[in-house]
C-alpha positions as CSV (number, residue, x, y, z in Angstrom):
1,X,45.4,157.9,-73.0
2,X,47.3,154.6,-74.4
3,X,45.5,152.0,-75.7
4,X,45.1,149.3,-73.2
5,X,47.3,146.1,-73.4
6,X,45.7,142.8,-74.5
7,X,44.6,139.5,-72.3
8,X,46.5,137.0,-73.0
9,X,43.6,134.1,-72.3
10,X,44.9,130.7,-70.7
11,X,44.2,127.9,-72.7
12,X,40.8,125.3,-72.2
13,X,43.2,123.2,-71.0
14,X,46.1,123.5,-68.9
15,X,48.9,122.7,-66.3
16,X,47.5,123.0,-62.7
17,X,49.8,122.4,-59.0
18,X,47.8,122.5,-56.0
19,X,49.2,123.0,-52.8
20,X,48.5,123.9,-49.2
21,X,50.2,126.7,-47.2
22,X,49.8,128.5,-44.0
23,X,49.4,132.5,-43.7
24,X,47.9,134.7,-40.7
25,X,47.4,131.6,-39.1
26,X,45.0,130.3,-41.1
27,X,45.4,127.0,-43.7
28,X,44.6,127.5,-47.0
29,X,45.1,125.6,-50.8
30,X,46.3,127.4,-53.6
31,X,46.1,126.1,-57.6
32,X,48.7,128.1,-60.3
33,X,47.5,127.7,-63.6
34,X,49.9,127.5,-66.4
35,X,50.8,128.7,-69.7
36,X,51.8,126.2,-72.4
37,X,55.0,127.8,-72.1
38,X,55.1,127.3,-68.3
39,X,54.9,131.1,-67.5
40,X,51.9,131.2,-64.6
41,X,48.5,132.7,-65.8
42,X,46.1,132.6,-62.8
43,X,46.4,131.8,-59.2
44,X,42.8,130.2,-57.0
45,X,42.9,130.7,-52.9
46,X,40.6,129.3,-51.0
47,X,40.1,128.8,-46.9
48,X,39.8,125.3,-44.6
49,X,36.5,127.2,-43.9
50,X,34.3,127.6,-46.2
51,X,32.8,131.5,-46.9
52,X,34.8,132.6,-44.4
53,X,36.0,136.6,-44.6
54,X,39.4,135.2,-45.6
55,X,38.9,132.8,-47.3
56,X,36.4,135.6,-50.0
57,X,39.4,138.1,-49.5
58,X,42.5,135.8,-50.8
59,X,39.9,134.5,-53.7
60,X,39.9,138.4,-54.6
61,X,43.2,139.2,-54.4
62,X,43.9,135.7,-56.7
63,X,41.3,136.7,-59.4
64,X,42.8,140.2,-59.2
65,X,46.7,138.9,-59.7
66,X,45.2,136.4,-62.2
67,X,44.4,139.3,-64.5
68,X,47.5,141.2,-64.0
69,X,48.8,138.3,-64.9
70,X,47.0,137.5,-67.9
71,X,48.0,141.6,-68.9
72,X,51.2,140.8,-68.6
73,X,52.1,142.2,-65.3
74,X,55.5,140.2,-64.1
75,X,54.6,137.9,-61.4
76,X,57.5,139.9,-59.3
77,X,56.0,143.0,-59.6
78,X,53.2,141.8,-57.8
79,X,54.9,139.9,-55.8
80,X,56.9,142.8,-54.4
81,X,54.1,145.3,-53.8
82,X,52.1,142.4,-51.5
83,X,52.5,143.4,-47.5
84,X,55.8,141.9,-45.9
85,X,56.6,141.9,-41.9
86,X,59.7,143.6,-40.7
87,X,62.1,140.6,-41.9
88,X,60.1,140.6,-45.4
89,X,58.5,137.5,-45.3
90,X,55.1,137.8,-47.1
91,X,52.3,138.6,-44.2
92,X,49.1,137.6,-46.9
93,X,48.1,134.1,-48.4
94,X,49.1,135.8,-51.9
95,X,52.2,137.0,-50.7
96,X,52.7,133.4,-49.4
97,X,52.2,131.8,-52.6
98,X,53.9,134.2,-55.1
99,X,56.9,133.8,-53.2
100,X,57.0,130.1,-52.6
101,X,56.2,130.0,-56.8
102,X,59.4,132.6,-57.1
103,X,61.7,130.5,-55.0
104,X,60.2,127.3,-57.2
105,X,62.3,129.3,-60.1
106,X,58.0,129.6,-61.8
């Protein structure tokens, strides 16, 4: 077994964007957390409706790309494995913001 790659931790205090988007027909708002060197080091989801099934399932999938993230997994790599419809546009709220933060040049 390797040993296991290290966390890189986010700093106290960092770069934030918040934004809204739209996936599955649902609004939700999305925060990217930066690096000092601008890379992005953890993604927040939440749903208009508070404690809603969607809403708790994008916050997991965030936390969970959050620490790939912080191991060092390339934003792209995630972004790629996220479910797409037939003409590839990202289905998920995750997908949705991963790809709008690619196109952004993040």
């Amino acid at each position: 077994m390797s040993a296991a790659a290290e966390r890189q931790r986010l700093p106290n205090r960092r770069g934030c964007t918040t934004f809204d988007l739209q996936a599955c027909g649902l609004r939700f708002r999305a925060s990217v957390g930066y690096y000092e060197d601008g890379q992005i080091g953890e993604v927040f989801l939440s749903n208009h409706r508070v404690n809603s099934m969607a809403g708790i399932m994008a916050s997991d999938a965030a936390v969970v790309a959050s620490i790939a993230l912080q191991y060092g997994v390339p934003l792209d790599v995630i972004r790629r494995a996220l479910m797409r419809d037939p003409q590839g546009r990202a289905v998920g709220p995750l997908g949705v913001v991963l790809d709008q933060l690619a196109q952004e040049g993040a």
